[in-house]
ROMAR-316147 format. One line per field, with one value per residue: residue in one letter; x, z, y of N, C-alpha, C, O in turn. Coordinates in Angstrom, 2 decimals. Each point is the difference from the previous one (the first is absolute). Layout:
r	A  ...
n.u	X  ...
n.w	Z  ...
n.v	Y  ...
ca.u	X  ...
ca.w	Z  ...
ca.v	Y  ...
c.u	X  ...
c.w	Z  ...
c.v	Y  ...
o.u	X  ...
o.w	Z  ...
o.v	Y  ...
END
This chain:
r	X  X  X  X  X  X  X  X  X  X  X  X  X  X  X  X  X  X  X  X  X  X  X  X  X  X  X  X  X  X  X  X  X  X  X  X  X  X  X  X  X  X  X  X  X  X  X  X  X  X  X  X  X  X  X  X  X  X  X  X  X  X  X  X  X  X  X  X  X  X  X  X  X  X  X  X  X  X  X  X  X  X  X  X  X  X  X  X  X  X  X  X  X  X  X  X  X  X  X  X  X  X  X  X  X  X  X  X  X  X  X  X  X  X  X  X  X  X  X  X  X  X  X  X  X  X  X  X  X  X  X  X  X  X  X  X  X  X  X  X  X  X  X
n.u	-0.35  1.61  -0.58  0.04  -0.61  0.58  -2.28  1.58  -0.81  1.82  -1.17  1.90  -2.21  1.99  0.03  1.60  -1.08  -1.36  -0.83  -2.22  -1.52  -0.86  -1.77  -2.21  -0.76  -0.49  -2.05  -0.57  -2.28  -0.23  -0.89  0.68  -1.24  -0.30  -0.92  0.43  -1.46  -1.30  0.17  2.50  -1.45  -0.70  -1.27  -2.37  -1.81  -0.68  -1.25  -2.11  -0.58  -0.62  -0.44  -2.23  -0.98  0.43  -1.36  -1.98  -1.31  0.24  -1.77  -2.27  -0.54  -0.56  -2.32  -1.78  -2.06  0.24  -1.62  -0.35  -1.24  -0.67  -0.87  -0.57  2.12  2.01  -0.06  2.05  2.31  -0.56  0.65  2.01  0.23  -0.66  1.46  -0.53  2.01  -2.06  2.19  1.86  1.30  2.45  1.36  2.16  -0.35  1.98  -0.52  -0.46  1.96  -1.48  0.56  -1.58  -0.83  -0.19  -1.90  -0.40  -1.64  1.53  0.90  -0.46  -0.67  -2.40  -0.32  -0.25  -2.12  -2.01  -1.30  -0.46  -1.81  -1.42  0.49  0.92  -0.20  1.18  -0.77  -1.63  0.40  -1.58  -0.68  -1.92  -0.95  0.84  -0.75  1.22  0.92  -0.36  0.35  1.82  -1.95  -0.64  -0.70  2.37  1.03  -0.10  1.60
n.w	4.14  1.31  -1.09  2.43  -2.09  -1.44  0.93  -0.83  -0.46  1.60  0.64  -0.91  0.85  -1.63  0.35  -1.04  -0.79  0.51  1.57  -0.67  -0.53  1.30  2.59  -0.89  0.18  2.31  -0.01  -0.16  0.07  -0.21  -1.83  1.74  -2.37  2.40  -1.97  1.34  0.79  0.02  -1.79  -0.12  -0.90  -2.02  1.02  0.57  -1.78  -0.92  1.29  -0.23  -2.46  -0.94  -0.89  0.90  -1.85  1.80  -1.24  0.29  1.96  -0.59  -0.68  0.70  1.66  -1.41  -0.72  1.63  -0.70  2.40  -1.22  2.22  -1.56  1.56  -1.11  2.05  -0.84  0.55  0.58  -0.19  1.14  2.40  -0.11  0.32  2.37  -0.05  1.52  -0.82  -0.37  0.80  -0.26  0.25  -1.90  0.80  -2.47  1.95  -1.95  0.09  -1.53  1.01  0.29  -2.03  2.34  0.83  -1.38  2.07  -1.65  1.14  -0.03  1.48  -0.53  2.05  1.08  0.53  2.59  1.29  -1.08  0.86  2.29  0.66  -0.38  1.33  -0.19  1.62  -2.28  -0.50  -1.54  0.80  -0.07  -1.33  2.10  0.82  -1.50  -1.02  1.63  1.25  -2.39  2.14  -1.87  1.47  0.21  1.39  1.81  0.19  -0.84  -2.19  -0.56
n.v	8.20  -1.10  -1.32  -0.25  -1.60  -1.71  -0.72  1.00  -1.71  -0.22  1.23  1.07  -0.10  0.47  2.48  -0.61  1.01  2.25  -1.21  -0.12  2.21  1.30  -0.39  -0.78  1.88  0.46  -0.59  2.14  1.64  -2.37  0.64  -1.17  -0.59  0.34  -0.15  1.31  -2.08  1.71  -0.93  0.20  -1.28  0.14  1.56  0.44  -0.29  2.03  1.02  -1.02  0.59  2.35  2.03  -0.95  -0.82  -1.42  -1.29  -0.76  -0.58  -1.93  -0.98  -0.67  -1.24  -1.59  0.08  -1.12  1.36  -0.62  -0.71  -0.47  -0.79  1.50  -2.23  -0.92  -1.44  2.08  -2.44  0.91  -0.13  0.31  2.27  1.14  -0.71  1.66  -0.03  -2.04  -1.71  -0.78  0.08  0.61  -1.98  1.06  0.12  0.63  0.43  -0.97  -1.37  -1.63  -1.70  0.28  -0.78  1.48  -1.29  0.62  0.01  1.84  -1.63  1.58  -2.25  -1.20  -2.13  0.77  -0.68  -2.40  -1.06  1.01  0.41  -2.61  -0.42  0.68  -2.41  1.18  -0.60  -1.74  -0.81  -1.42  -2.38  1.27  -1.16  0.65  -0.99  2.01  0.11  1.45  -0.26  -1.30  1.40  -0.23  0.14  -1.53  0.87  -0.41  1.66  0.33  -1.80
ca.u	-0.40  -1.46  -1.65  -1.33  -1.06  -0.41  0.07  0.77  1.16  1.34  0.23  0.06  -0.22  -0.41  -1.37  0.70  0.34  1.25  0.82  0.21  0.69  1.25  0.71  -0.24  0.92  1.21  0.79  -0.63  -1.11  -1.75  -0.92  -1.43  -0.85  -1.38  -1.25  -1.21  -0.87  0.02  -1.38  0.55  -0.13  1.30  1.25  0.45  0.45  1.02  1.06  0.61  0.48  1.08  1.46  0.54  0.39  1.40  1.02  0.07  0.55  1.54  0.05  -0.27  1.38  1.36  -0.14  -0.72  -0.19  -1.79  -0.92  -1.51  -0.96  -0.90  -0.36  -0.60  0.86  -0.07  1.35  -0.18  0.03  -0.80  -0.44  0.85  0.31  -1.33  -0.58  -1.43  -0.24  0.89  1.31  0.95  1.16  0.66  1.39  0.02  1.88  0.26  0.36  -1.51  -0.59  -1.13  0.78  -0.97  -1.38  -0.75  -0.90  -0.58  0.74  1.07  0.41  1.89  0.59  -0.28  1.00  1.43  0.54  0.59  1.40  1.25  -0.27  0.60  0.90  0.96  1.31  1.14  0.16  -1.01  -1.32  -1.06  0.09  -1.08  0.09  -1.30  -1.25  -0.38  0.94  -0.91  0.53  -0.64  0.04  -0.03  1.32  -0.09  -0.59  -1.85  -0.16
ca.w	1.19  -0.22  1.32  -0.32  -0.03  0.60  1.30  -0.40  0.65  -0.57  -1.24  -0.04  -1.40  -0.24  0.39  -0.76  -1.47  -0.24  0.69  -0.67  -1.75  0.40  0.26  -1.13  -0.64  0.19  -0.07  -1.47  0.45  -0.63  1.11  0.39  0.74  0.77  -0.10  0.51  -0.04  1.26  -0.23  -1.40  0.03  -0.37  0.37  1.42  0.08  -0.36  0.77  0.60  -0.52  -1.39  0.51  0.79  -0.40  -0.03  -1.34  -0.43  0.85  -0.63  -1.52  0.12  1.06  -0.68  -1.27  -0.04  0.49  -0.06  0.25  0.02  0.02  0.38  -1.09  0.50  0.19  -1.01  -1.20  -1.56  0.02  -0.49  -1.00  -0.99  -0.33  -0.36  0.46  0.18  0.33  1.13  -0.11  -1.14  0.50  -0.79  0.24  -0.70  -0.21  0.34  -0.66  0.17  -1.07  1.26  -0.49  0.11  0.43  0.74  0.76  0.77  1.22  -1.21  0.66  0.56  -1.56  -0.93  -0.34  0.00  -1.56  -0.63  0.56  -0.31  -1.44  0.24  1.20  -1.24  -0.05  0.90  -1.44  0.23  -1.10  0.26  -1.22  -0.74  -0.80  0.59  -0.99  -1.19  -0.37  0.47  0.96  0.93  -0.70  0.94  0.64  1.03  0.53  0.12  0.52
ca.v	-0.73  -1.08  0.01  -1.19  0.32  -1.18  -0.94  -1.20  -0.69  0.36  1.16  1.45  0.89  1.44  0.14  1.61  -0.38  0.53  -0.05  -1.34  0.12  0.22  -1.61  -0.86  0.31  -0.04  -1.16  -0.88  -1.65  0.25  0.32  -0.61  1.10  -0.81  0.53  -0.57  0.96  -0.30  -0.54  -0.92  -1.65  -0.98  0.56  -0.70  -1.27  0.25  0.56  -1.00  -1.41  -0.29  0.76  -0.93  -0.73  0.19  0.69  1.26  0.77  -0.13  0.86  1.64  0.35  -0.06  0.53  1.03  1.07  -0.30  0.92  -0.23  1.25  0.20  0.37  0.88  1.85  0.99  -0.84  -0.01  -1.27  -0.94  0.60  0.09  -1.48  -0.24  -0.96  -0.20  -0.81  -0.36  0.55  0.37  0.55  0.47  -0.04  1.30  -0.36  1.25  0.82  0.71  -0.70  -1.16  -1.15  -1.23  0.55  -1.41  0.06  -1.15  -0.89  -1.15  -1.34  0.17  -0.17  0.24  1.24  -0.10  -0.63  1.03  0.66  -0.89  0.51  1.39  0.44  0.55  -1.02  0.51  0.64  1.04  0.09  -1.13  -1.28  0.08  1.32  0.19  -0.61  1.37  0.88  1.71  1.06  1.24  1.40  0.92  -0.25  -0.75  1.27  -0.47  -0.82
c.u	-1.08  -0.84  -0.99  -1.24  -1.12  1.55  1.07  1.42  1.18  -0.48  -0.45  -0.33  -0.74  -1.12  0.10  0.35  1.98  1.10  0.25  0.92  1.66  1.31  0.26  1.16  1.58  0.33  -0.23  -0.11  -1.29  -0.72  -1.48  -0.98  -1.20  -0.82  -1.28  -0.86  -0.69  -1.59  -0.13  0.21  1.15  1.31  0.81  0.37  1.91  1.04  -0.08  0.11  1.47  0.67  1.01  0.71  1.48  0.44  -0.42  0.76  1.62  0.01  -0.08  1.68  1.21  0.25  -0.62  0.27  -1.19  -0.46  -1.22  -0.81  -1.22  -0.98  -1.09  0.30  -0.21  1.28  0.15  0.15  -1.39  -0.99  0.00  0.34  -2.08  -0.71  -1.13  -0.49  0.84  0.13  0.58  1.07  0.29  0.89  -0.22  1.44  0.80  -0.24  -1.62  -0.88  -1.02  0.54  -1.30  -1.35  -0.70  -1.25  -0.85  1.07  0.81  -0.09  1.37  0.56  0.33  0.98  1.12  0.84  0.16  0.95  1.05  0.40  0.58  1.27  1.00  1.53  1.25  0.14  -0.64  -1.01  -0.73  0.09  -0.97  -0.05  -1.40  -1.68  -0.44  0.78  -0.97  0.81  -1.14  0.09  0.56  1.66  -0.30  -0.52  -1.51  -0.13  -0.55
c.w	-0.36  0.63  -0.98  -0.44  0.84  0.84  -0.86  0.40  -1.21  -1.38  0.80  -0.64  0.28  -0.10  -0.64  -1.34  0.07  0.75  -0.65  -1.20  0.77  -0.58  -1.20  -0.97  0.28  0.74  -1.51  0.39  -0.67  1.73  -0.33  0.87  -0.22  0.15  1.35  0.33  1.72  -0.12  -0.38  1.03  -0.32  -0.09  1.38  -0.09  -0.88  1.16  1.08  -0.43  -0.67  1.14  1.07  -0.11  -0.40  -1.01  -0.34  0.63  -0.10  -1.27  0.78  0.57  -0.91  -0.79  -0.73  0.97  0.12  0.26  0.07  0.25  -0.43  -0.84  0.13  0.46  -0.83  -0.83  -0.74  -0.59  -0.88  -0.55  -1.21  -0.85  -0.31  1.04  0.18  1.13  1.25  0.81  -1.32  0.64  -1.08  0.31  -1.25  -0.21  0.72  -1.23  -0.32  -1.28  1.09  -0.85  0.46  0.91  0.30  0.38  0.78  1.24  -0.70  1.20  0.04  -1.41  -1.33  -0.56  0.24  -1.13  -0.74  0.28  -0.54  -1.73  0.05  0.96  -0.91  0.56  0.60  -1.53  1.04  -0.97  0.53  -0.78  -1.15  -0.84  1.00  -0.22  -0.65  0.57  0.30  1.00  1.01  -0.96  0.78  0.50  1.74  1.08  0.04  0.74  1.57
c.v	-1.01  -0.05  -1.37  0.83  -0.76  -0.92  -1.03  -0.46  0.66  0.65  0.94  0.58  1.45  0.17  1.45  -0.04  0.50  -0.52  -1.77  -0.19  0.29  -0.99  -0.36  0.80  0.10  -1.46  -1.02  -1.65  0.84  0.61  -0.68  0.86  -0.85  1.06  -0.46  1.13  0.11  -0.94  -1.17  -1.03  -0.34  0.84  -0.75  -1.28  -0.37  0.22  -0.84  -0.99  -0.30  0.91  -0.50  -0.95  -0.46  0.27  1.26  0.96  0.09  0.37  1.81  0.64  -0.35  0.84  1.46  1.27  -0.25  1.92  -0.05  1.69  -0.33  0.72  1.50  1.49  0.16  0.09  0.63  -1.19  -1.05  0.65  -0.69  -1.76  -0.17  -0.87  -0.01  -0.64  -0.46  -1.36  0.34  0.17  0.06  -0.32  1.27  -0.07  1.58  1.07  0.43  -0.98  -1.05  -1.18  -0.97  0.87  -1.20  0.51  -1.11  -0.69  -1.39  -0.57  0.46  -0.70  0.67  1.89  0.08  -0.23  1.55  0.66  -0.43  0.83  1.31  0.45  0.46  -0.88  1.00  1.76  1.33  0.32  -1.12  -1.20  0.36  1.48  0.70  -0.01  1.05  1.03  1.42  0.51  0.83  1.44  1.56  0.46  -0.64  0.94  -0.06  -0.65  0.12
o.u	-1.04  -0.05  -0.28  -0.32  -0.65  1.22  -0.51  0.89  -0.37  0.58  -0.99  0.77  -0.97  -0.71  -0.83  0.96  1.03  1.04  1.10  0.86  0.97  0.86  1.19  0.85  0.83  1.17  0.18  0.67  -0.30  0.23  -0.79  0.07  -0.35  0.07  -0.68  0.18  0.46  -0.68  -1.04  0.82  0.87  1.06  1.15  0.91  0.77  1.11  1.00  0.32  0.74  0.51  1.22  0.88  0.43  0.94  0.79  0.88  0.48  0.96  0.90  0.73  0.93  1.14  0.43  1.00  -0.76  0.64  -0.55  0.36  -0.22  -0.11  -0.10  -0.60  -0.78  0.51  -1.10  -0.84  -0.17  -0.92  -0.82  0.01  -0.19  -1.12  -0.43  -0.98  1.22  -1.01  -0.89  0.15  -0.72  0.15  -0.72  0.74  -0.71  0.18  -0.25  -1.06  0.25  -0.01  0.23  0.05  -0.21  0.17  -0.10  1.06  -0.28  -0.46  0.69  0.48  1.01  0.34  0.73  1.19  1.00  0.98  0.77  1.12  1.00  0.26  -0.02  0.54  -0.16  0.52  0.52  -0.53  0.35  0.31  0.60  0.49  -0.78  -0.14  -0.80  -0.03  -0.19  0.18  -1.13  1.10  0.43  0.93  -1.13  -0.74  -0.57  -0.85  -0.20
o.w	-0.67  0.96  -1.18  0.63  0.92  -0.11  0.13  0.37  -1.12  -0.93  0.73  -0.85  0.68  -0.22  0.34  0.01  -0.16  -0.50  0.09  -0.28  -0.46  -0.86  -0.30  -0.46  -0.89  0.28  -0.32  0.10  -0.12  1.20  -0.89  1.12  -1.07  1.07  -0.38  -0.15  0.68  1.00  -0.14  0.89  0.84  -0.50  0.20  0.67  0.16  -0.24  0.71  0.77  0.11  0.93  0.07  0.85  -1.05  0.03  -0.28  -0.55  0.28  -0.28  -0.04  -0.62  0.33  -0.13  -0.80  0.72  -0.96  0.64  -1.09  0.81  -0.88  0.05  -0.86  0.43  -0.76  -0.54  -0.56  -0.73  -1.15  -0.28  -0.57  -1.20  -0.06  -0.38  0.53  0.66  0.12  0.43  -0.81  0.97  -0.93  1.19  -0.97  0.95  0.19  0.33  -0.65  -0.55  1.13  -1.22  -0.21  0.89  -0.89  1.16  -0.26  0.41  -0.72  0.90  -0.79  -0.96  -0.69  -0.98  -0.34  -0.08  -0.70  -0.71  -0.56  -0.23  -0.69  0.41  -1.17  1.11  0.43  0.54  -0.01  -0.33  0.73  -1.19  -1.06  0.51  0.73  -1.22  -0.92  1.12  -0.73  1.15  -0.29  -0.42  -0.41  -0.76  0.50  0.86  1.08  0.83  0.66
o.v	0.10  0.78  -0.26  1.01  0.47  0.01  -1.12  0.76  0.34  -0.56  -0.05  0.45  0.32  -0.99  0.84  -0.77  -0.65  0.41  -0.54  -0.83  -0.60  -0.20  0.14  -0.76  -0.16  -0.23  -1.17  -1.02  1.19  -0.15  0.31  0.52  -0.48  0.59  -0.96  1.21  -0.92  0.20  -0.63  0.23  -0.22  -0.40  -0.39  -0.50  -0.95  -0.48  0.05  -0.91  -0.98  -0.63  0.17  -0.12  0.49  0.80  0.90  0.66  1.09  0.72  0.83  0.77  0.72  0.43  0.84  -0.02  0.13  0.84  0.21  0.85  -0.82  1.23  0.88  0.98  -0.56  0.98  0.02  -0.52  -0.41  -0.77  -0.71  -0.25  -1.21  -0.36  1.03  0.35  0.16  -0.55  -0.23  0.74  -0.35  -0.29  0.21  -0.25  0.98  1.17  1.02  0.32  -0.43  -0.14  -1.19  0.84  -0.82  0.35  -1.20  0.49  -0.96  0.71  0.64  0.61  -0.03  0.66  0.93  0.31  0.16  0.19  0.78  0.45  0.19  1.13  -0.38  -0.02  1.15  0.98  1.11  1.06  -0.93  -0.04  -0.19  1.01  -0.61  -0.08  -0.18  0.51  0.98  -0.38  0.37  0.37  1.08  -0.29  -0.04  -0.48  -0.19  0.34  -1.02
END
């Protein structure tokens, strides 16, 4: 089930890890995971500048599995992905490979040119190799 974390226009995004990895694996799509925090400045400015934003918002909805959480829970998730810093997103491949690690506040541009980078061709692969061959250690279950 989906559910809004934050206030945004046409993405649907999960607010559950387990019910996201789901999705991401049986429709084999990356899962985009938006790290925020409830204190975080440029989280907000993130979610009403870039997520909004018509392409992106058509990259997140064509391609992706958005998942936004809440750095201030009890994630293994974002345990586990190390996050320090906020915002942090992620593209997580179905197979648990991190195909891109973005900290900080990306520009709609600036993240529509990666997404574009990570959309997976008609093959079901990504145009781009991934930026580290780091596996999730864990199983989707921890998750």
């Amino acid at each position: 089930m989906r559910t809004q974390a934050v206030a945004q226009r046409d993405i649907s995004w999960f607010t559950e890890v387990k019910p996201a990895w789901e999705t991401a694996q049986r429709e084999s799509r990356p899962l985009l995971v938006y790290v925020t925090h409830d204190e975080c400045v440029y989280c907000r400015k993130m979610e009403k500048q870039t997520y909004v934003h018509p392409t992106v918002t058509a990259a997140v909805r064509s391609a992706f599995v958005p998942l936004s959480l809440n750095g201030a829970g009890n994630s293994t998730l974002v345990k586990d992905l190390a996050v320090v810093s906020y915002p942090t997103t992620f593209v997580i491949s179905p197979q648990a490979v991190i195909l891109d690690r973005i900290d900080g506040y990306v520009a709609p541009e600036q993240l529509a040119r990666r997404l574009a980078v990570l959309t997976p061709h008609k093959s079901g692969r990504p145009q781009a190799q991934p930026v580290a061959e780091r596996k999730y250690s864990g199983t989707a279950r921890a998750w």
